[in-house]
C-alpha positions as CSV (number, residue, x, y, z in Angstrom):
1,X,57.3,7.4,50.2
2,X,58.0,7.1,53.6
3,X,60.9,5.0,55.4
4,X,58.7,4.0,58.3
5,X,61.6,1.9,59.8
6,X,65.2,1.3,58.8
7,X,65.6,-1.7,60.7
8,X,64.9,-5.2,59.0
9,X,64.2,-8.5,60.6
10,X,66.2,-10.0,57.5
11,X,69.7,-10.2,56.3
12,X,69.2,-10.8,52.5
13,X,73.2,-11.0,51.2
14,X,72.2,-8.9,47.9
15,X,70.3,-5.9,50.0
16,X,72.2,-2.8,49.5
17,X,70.8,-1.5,52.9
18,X,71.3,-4.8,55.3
19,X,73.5,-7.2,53.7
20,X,77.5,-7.5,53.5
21,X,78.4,-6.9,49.6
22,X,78.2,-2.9,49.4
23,X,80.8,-0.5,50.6
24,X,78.2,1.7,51.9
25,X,76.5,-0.3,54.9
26,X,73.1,1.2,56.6
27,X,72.9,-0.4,60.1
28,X,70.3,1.1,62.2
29,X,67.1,0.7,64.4
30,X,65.8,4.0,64.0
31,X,61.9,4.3,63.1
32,X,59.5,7.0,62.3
33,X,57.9,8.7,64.5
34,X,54.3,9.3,64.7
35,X,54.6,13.3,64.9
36,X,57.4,13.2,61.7
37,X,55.0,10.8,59.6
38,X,51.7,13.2,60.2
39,X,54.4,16.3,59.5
40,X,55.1,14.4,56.3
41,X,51.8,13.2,55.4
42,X,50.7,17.1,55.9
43,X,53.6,18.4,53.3
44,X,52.9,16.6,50.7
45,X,49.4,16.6,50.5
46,X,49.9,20.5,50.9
47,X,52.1,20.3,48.0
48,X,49.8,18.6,45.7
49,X,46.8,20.5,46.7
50,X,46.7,22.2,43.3
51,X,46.4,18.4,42.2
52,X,42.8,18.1,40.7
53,X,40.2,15.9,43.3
54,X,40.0,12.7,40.4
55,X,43.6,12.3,40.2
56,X,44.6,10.2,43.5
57,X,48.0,10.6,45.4
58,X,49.9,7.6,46.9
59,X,51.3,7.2,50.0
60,X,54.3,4.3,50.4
61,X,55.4,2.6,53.2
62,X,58.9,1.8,53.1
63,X,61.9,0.4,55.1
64,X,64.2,-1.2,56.2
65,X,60.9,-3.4,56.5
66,X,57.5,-1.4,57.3
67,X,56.1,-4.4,59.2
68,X,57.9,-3.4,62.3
69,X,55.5,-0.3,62.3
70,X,52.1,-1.5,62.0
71,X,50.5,0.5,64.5
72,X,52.2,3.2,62.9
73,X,51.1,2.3,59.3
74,X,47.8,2.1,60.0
75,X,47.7,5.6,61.8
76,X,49.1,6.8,58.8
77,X,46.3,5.9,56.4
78,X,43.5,6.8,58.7
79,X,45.2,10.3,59.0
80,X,46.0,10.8,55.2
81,X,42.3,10.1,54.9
82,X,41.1,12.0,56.7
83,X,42.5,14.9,54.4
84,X,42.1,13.4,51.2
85,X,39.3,11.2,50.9
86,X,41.1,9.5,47.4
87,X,44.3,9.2,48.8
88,X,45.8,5.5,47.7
89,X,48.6,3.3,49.7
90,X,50.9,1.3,49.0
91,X,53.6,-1.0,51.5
92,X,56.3,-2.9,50.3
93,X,57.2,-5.9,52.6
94,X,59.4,-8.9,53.0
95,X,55.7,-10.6,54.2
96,X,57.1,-12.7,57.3
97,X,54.7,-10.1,59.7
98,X,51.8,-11.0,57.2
99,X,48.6,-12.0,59.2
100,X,44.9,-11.9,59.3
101,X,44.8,-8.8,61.0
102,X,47.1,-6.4,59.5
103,X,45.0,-8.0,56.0
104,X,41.9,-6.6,56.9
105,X,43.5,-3.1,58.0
106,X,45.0,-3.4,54.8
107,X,41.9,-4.1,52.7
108,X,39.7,-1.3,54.6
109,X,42.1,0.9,52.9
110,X,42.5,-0.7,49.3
111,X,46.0,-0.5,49.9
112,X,48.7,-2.4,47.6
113,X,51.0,-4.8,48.6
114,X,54.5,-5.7,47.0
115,X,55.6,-9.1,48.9
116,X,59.5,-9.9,48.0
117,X,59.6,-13.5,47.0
118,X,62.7,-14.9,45.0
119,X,60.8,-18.4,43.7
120,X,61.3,-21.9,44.7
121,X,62.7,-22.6,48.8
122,X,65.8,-23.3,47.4
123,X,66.6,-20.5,45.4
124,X,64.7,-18.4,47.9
125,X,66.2,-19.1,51.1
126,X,70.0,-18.9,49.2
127,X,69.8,-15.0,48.9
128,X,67.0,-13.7,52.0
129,X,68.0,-14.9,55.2
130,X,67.1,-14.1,59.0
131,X,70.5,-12.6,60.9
132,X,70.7,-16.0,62.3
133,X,71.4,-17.4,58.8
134,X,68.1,-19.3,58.4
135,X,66.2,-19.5,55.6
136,X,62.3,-17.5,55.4
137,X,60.8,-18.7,52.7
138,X,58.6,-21.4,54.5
139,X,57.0,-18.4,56.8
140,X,56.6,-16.2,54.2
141,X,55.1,-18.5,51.5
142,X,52.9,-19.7,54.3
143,X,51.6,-16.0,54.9
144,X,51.1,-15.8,51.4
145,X,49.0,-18.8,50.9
146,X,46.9,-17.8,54.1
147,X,45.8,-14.2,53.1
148,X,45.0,-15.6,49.7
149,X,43.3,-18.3,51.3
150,X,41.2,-15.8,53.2
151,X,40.4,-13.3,50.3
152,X,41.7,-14.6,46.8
153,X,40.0,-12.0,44.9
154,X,41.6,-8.7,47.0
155,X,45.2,-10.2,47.0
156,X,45.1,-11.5,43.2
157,X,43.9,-8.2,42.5
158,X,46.2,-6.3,45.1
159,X,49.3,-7.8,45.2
160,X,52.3,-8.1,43.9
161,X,55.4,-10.3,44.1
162,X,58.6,-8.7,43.9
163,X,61.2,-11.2,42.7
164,X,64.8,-10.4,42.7
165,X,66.9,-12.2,40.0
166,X,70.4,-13.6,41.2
167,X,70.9,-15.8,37.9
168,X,68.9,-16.0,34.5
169,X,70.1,-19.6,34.8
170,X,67.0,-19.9,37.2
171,X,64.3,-18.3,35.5
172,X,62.7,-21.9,34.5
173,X,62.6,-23.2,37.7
174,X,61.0,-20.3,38.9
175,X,58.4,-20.1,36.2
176,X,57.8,-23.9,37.2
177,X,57.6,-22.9,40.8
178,X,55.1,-20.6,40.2
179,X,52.7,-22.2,37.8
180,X,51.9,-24.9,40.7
181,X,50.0,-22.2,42.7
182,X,46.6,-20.4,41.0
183,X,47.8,-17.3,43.6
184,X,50.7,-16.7,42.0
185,X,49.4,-17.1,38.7
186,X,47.1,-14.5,39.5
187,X,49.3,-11.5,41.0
188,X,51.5,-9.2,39.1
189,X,54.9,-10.1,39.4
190,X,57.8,-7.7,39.2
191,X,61.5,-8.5,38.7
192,X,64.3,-6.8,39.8
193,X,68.0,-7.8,39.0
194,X,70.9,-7.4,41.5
195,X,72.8,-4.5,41.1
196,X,76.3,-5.1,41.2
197,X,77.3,-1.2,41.1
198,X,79.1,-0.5,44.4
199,X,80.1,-3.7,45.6
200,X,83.0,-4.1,47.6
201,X,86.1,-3.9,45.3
202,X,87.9,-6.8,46.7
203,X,85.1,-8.9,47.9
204,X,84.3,-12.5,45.9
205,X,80.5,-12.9,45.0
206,X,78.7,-15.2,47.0
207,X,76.7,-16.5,44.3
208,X,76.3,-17.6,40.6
209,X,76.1,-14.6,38.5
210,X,74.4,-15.0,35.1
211,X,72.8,-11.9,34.3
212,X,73.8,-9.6,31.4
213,X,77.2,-9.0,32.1
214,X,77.5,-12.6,31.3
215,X,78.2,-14.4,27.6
216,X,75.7,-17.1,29.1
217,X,72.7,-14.3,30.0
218,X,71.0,-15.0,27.0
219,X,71.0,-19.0,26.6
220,X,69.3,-19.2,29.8
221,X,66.3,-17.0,28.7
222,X,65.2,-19.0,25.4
223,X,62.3,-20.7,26.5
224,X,61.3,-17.9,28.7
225,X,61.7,-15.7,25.4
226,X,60.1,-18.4,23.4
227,X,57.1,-18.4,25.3
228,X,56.5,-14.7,25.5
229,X,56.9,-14.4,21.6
230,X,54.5,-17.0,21.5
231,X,52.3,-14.9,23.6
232,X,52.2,-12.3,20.6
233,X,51.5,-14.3,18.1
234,X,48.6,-16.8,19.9
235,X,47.2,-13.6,21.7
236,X,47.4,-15.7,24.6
237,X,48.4,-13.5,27.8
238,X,47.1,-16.1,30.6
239,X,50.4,-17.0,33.5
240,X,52.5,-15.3,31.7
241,X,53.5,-12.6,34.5
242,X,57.0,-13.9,35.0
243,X,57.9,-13.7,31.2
244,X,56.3,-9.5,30.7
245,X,58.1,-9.0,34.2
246,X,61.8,-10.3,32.3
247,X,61.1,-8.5,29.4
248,X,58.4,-5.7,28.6
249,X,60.7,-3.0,31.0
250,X,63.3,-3.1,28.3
251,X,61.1,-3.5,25.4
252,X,59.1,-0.5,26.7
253,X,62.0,1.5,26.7
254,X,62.0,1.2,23.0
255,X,58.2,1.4,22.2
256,X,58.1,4.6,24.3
257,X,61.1,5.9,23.0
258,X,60.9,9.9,22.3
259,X,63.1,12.2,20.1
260,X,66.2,13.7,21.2
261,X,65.6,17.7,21.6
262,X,67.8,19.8,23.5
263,X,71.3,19.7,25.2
264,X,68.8,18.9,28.3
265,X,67.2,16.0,26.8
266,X,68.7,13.4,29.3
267,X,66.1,15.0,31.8
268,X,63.1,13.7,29.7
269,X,64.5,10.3,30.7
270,X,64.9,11.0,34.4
271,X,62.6,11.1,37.0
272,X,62.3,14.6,38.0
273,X,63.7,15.8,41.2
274,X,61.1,16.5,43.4
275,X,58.3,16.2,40.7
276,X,57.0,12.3,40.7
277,X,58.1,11.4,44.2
278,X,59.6,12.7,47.2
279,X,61.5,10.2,50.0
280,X,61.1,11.0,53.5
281,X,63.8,9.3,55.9
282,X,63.5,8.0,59.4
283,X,64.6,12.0,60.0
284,X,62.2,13.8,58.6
285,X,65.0,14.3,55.1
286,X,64.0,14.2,51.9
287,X,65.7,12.6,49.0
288,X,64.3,12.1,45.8
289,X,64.8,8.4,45.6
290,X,64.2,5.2,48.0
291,X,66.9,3.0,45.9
292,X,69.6,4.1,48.1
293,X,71.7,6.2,50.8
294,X,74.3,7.9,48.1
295,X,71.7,10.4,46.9
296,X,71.8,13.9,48.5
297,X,69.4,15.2,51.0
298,X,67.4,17.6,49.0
299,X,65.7,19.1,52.1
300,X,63.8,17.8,54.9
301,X,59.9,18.3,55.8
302,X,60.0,21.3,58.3
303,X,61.4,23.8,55.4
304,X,61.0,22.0,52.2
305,X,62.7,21.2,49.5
306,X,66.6,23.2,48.4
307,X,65.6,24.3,44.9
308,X,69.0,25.4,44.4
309,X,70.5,21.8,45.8
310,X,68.3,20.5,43.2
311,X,69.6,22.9,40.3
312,X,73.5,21.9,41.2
313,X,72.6,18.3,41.3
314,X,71.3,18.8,37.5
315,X,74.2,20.7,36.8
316,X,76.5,17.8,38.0
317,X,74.7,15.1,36.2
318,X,75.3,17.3,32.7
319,X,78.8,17.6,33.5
320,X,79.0,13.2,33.2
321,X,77.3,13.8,29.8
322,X,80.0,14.6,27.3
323,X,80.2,11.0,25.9
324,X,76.5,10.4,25.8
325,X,75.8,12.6,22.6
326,X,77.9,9.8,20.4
327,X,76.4,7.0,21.9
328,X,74.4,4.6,19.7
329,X,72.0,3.8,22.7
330,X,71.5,7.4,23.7
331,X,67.7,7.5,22.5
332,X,67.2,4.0,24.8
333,X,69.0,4.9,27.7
334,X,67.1,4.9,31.0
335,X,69.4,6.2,33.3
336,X,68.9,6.9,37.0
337,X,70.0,9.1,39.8
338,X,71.4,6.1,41.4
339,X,73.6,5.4,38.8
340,X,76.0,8.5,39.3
341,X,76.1,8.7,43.1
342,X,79.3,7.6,45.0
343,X,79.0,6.7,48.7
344,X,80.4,9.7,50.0
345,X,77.1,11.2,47.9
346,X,79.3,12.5,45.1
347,X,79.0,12.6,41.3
348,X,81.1,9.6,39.9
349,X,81.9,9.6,36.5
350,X,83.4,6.2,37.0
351,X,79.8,4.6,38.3
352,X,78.4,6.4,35.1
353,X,80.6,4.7,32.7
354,X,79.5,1.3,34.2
355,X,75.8,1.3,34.3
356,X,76.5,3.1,30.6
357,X,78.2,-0.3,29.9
358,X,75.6,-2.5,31.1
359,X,72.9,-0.6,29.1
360,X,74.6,-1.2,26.0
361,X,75.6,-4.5,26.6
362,X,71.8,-5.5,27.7
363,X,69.7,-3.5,25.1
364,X,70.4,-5.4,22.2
365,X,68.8,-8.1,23.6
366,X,65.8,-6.2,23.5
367,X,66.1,-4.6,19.9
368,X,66.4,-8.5,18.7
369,X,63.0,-9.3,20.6
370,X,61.2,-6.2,19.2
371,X,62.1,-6.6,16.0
372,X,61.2,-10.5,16.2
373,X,57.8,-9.8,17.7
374,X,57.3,-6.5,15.3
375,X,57.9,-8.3,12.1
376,X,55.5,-10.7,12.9
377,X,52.9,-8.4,13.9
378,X,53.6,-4.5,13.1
379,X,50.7,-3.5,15.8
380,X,51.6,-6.0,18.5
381,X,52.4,-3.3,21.2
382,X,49.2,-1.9,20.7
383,X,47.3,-4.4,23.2
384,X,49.5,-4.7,26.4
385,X,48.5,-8.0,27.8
386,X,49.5,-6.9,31.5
């Protein structure tokens, strides 16, 4: 993954990089340059070059918001290409730069595209802003509708709406907000929640919060829930993207579920340092994750990665594990590096405990639905509709 820019052209109040909520702000204009993106692009397809020829690598374009770094973009996936013929890409974008143009650069690449898009204008233009204050969603669903207009087939098949959920109390409007376009019926839609880990201790939310943490989490997901049990049963996947998107991440937790071996198991669970993905910054530094500054610089591209940086930091995530071995969710527990990182880029046992919290009060949410969907239908996971 690479941070092509840091900058954004947006002020969305819930982004951990840009907005105003976190106590660990990112403000800067820095971008990547051409000579540290082709030094990156030449690691890691060095690294992988054991890899065999039929499995493909990915390249991400990341910010900040990539857009402000077309040119740069598109240098990048001629040059990958140019060494690995099978190379794949993929950009993740706020889509307000979305045009004709950068659509066909992306399509001569069968690159991916994940557009952020919270639902209806109103919910939309609550949460992702332009500095000024203004609302985007009328530019952005307009650049949506246009590339789809010019090649339905490559963006229903190619990409996919990232949709950040402020409030469960929403999820029906969004679901009717979507049904009235056949585009967005088509794409895959993924949802992410806020995270509310590291906000500003003494700061008052700006919005409703209804998510899991909350009594009321649950009563405004029934007819969502109803409709995607229903799915089961009928065998009837079609526009159902928004309901698999709220649930099947949690559910898959369970059906993939694996045995507890080892005092290491936790790292079964975890992404890998170093092993999945690697996360180049704007300086050539490598982290192991995009989801945020707190994680430590694991090396950078002119030297590689600190094995023994990577060691310790395995080491420190043991040492928050004492309680985890008694917990009744320890064989559902997804966990991530993100989740025990303090802004100074510190283990925090306190952040720990807190995501810990969430998990178990979110999970059973899920049990209930398996079990609901399992006793009607033992082998109902066996056919994943999405």
């Amino acid at each position: 993954m690479l941070e092509v820019a840091q900058d954004c052209n947006f002020k969305c109040v819930y982004c951990p990089r840009c907005g105003n909520l976190y106590s660990n702000q990112r403000n800067s204009n820095k971008k990547l340059s051409n000579k540290l993106a082709f030094l990156s692009i030449d690691y890691f397809l060095n690294e992988i070059r054991h890899i065999k020829s039929n499995i493909s690598p990915r390249i991400s374009f990341y910010g900040g918001e990539p857009l402000l770094q077309k040119g740069l973009i598109q240098d990048c996936m001629s040059y990958a290409r140019r060494i690995r013929p099978n190379v794949q890409f993929s950009i993740q974008t706020n889509g307000y730069f979305l045009d004709e143009t950068f659509l066909n650069c992306v399509k001569k690449y069968n690159a991916s595209l994940g557009v952020s898009l919270d639902g209806s204008k109103r919910i939309h233009d609550q949460y992702r802003t332009l500095p000024s204050g203004s609302g985007t969603f009328d530019r952005v669903f307009s650049n949506i509708l246009k590339i789809s207009e010019m090649d339905f087939d490559y963006v229903s098949k190619n990409v996919s709406i990232l949709l950040t959920l402020t409030s469960t109390k929403n999820v029906d409007e969004i679901k009717e907000f979507i049904d009235k376009y056949p585009i967005l019926r088509k794409v895959r839609i993924e949802t992410n929640f806020v995270n509310y880990i590291g906000f500003k201790n003494k700061i008052k939310r700006p919005f409703e919060v209804i998510l899991y943490n909350d009594p009321k989490y649950a009563d405004y997901l029934i007819s969502a829930r109803n409709r995607y049990i229903n799915m089961y049963k009928s065998k009837k996947w079609k526009n159902l993207n928004l309901e698999h998107s709220l649930f099947y991440k949690d559910l898959s937790i369970i059906i993939n579920r694996k045995p507890i071996k080892g005092p290491n198991f936790h790292f079964e669970r975890l992404c890998p340092p170093g092993k999945w993905r690697l996360f180049v910054d704007v300086d050539g530094n490598i982290r192991i994750c995009e989801k945020t500054d707190n994680l430590p610089i694991v090396g950078n591209i002119k030297n590689g990665i600190d094995w023994d940086l990577i060691k310790k930091m395995e080491e420190d995530f043991l040492a928050t594990c004492s309680s985890c071995y008694s917990c009744w969710a320890i064989g559902l527990c997804k966990i991530c590096w993100n989740h025990i990182y303090d802004k100074h880029g510190k283990v925090n046992q306190l952040i720990k405990d807190r995501y810990c919290n969430i998990v178990k009060t979110k999970m059973p949410y899920a049990l209930e639905l398996f079990v609901e969907i399992t006793d009607n239908n033992p082998k109902a996971f066996e056919i994943i509709p999405i």
